[in-house]
N, CA, C and O atoms as a GROMACS GRO file, in nm:
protein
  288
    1UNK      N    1   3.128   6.252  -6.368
    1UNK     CA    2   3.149   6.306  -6.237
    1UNK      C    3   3.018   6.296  -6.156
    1UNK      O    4   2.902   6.308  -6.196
    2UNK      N    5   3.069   6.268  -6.030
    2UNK     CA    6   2.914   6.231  -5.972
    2UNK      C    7   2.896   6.349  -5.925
    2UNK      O    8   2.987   6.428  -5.901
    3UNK      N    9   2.731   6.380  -5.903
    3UNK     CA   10   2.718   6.494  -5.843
    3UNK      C   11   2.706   6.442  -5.676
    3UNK      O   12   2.704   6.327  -5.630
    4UNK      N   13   2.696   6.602  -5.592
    4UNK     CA   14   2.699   6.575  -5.427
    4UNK      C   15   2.563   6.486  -5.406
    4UNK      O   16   2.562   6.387  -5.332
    5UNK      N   17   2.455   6.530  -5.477
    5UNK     CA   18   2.328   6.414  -5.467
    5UNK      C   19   2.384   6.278  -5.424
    5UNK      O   20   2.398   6.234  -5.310
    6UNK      N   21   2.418   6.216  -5.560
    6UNK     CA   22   2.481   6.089  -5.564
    6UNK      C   23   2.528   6.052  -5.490
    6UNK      O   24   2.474   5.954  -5.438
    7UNK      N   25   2.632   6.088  -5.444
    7UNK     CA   26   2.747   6.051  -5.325
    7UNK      C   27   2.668   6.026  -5.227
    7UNK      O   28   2.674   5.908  -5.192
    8UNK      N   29   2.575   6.108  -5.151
    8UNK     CA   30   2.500   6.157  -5.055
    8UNK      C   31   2.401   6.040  -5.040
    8UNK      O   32   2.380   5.990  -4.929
    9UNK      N   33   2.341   5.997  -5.149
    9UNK     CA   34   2.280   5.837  -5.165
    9UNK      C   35   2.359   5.707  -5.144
    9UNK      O   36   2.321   5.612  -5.075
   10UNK      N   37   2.507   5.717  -5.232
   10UNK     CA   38   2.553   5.596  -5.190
   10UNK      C   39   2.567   5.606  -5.043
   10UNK      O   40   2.480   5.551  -4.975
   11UNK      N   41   2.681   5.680  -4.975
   11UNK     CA   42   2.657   5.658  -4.827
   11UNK      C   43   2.565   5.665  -4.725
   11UNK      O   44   2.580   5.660  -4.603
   12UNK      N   45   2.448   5.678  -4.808
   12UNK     CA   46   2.318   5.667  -4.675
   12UNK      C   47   2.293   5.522  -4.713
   12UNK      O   48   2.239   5.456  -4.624
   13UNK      N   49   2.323   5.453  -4.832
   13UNK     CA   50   2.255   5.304  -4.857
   13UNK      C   51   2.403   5.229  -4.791
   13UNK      O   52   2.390   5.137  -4.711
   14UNK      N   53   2.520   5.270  -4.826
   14UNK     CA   54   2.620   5.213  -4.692
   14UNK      C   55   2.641   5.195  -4.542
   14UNK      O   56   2.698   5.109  -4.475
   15UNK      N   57   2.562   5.332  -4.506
   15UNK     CA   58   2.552   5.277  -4.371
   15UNK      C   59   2.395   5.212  -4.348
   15UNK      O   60   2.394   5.138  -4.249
   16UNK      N   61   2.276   5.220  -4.409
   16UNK     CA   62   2.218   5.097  -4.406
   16UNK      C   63   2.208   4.997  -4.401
   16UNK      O   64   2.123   4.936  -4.336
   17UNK      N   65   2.310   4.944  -4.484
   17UNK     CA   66   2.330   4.803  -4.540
   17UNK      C   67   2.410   4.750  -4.398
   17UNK      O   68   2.480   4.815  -4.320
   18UNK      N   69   2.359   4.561  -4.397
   18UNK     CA   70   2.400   4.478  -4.270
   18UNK      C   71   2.509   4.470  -4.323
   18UNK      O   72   2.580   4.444  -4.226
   19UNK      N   73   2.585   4.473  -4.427
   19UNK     CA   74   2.670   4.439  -4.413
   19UNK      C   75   2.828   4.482  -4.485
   19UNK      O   76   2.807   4.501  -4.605
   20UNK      N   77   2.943   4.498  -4.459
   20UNK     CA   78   3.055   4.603  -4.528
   20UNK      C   79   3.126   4.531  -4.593
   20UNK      O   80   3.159   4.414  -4.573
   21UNK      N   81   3.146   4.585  -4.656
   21UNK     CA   82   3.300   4.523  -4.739
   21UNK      C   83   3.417   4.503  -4.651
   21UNK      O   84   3.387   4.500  -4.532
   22UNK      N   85   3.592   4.483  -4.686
   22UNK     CA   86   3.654   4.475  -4.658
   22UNK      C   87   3.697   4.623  -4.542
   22UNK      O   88   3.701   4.643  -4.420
   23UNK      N   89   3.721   4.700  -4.669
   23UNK     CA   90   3.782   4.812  -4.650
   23UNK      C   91   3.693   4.895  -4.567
   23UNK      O   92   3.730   4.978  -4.484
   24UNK      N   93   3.568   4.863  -4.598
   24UNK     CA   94   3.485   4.954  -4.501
   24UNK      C   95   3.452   4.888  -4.316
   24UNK      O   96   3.408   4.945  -4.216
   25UNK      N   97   3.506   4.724  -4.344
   25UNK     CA   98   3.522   4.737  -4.217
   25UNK      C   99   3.611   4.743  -4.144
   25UNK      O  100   3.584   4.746  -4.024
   26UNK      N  101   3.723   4.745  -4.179
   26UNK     CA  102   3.828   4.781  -4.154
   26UNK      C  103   3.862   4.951  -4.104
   26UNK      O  104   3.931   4.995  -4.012
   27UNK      N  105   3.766   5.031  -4.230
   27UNK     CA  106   3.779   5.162  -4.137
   27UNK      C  107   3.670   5.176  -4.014
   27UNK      O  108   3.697   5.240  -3.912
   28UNK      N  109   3.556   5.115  -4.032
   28UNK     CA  110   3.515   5.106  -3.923
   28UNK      C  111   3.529   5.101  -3.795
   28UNK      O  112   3.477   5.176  -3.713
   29UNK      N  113   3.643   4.957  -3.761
   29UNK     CA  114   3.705   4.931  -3.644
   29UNK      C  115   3.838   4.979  -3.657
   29UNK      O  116   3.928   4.928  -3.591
   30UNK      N  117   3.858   5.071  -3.733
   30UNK     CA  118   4.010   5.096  -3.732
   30UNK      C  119   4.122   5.018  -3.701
   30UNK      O  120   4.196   5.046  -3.606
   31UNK      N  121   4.142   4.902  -3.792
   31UNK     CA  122   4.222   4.822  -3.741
   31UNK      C  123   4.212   4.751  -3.918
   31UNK      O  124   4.127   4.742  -4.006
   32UNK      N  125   4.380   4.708  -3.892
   32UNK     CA  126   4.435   4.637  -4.040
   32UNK      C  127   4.387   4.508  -4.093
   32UNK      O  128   4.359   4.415  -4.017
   33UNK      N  129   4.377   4.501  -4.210
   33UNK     CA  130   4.281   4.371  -4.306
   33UNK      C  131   4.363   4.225  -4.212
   33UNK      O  132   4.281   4.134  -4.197
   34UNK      N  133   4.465   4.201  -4.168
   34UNK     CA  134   4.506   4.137  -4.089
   34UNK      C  135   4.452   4.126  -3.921
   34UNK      O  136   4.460   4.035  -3.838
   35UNK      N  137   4.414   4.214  -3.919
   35UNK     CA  138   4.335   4.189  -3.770
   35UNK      C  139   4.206   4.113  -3.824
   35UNK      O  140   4.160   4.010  -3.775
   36UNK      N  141   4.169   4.164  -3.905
   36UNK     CA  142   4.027   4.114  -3.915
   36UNK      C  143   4.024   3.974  -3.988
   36UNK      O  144   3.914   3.918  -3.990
   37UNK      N  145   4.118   3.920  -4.039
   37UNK     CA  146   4.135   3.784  -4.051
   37UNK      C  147   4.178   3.720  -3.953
   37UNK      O  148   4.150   3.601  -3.945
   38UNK      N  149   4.238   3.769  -3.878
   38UNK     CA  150   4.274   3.675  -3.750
   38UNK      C  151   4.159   3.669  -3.643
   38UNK      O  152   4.121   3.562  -3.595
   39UNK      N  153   4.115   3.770  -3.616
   39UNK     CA  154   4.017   3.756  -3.575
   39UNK      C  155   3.851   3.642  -3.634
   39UNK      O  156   3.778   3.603  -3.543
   40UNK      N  157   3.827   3.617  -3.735
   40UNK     CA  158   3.764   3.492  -3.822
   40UNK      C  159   3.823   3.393  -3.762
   40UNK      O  160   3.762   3.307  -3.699
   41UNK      N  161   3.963   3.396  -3.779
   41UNK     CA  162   4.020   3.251  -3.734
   41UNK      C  163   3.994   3.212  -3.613
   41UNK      O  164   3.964   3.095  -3.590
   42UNK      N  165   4.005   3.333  -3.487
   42UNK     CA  166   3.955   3.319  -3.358
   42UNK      C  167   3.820   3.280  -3.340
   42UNK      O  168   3.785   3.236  -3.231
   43UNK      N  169   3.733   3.291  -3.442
   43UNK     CA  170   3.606   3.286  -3.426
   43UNK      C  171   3.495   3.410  -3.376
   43UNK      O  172   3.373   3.400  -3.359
   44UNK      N  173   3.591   3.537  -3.359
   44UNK     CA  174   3.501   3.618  -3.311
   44UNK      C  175   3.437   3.702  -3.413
   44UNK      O  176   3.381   3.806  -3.378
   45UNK      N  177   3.442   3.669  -3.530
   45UNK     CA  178   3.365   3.707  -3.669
   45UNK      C  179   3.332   3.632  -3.755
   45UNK      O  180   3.341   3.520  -3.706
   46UNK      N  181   3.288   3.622  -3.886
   46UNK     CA  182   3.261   3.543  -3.993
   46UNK      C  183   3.227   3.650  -4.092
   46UNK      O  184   3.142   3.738  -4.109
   47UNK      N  185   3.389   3.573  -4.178
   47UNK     CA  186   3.370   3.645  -4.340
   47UNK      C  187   3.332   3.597  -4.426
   47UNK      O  188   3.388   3.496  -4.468
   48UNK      N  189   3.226   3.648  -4.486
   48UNK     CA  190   3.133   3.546  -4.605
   48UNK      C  191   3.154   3.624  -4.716
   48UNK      O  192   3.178   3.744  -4.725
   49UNK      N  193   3.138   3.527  -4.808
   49UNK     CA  194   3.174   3.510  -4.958
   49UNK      C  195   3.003   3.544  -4.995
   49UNK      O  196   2.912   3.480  -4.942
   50UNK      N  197   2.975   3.674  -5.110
   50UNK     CA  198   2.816   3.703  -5.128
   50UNK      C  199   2.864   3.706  -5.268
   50UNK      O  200   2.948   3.795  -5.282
   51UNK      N  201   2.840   3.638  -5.376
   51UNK     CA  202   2.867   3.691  -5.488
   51UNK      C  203   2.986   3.709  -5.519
   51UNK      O  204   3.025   3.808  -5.580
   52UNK      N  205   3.090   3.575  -5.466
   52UNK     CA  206   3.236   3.604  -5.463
   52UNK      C  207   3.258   3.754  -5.390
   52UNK      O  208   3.380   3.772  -5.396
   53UNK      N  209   3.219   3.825  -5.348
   53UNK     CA  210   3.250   3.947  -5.275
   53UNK      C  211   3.328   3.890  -5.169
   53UNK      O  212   3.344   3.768  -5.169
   54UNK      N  213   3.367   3.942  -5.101
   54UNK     CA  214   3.433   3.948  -4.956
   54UNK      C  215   3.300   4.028  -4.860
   54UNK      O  216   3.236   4.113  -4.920
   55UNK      N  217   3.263   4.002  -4.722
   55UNK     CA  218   3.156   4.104  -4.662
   55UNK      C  219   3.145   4.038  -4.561
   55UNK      O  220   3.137   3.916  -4.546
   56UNK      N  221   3.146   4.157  -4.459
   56UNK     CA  222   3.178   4.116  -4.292
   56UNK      C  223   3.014   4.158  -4.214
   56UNK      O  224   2.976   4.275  -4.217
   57UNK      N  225   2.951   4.078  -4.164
   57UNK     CA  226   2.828   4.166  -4.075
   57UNK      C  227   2.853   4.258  -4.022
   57UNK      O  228   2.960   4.254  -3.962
   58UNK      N  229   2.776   4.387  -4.015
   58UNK     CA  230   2.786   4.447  -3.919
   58UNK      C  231   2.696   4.443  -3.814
   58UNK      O  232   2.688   4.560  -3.779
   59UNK      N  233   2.651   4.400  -3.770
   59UNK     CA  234   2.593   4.323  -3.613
   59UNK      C  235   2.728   4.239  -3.582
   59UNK      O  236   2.779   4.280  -3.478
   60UNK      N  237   2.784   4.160  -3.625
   60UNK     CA  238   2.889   4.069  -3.567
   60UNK      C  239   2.984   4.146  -3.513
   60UNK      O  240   3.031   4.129  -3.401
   61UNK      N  241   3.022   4.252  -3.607
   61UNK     CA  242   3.140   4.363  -3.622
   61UNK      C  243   3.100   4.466  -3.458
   61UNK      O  244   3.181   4.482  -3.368
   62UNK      N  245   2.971   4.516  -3.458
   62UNK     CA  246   2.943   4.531  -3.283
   62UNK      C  247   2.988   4.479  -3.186
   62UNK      O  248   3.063   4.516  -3.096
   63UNK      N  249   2.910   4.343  -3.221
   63UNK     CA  250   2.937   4.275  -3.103
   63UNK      C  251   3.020   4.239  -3.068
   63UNK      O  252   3.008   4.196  -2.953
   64UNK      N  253   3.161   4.228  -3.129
   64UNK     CA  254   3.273   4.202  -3.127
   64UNK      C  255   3.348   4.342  -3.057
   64UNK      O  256   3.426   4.324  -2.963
   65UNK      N  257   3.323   4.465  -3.102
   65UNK     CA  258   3.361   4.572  -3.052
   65UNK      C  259   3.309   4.598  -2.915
   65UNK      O  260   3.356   4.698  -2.861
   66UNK      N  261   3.204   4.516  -2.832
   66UNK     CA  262   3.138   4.537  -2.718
   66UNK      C  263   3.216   4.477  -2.606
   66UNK      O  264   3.239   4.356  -2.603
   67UNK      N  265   3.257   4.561  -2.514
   67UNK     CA  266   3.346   4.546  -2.444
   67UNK      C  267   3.312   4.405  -2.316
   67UNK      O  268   3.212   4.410  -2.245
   68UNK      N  269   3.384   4.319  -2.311
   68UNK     CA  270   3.354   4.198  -2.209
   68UNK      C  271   3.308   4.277  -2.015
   68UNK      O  272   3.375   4.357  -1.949
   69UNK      N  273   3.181   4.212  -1.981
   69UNK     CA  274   3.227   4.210  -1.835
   69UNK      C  275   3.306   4.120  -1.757
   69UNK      O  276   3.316   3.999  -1.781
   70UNK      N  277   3.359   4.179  -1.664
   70UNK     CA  278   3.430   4.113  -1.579
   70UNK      C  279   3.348   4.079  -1.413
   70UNK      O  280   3.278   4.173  -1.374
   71UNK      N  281   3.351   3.991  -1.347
   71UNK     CA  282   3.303   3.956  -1.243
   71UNK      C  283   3.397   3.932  -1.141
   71UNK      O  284   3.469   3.833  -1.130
   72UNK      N  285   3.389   4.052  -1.051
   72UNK     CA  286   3.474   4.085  -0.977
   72UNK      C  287   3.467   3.990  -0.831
   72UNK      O  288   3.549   4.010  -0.740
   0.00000   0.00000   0.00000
């Protein structure tokens, strides 16, 4: 059983880290493992393979969430 220490370490080295897993970016942007593959395909992300892992940037994962201007 982990203690609250532990826990308390992994998620401070998770939100450090550039970069998330699946599931974590997915809760991130709140949106289904299918958005976020279609979105790759669009080109407005890149999912890389680290160690056979699955892992999405999070800088990309921003900038993607950053809303477009429009020029009125």
């Amino acid at each position: 059983m982990k203690t609250q220490k532990q826990t308390q370490l992994k998620t401070e080295n998770q939100i450090q880290s550039p970069y998330f897993t699946m599931k974590q970016a997915q809760e991130y942007l709140c949106v289904e493992r299918g958005t976020i593959y279609k979105w790759a395909r669009l080109g407005i992300i890149t999912i890389y393979k680290i160690g056979g892992a699955t892992r999405l940037k999070r800088s990309e994962l921003d900038k993607a969430l950053k809303p477009v201007k429009t020029i009125i």
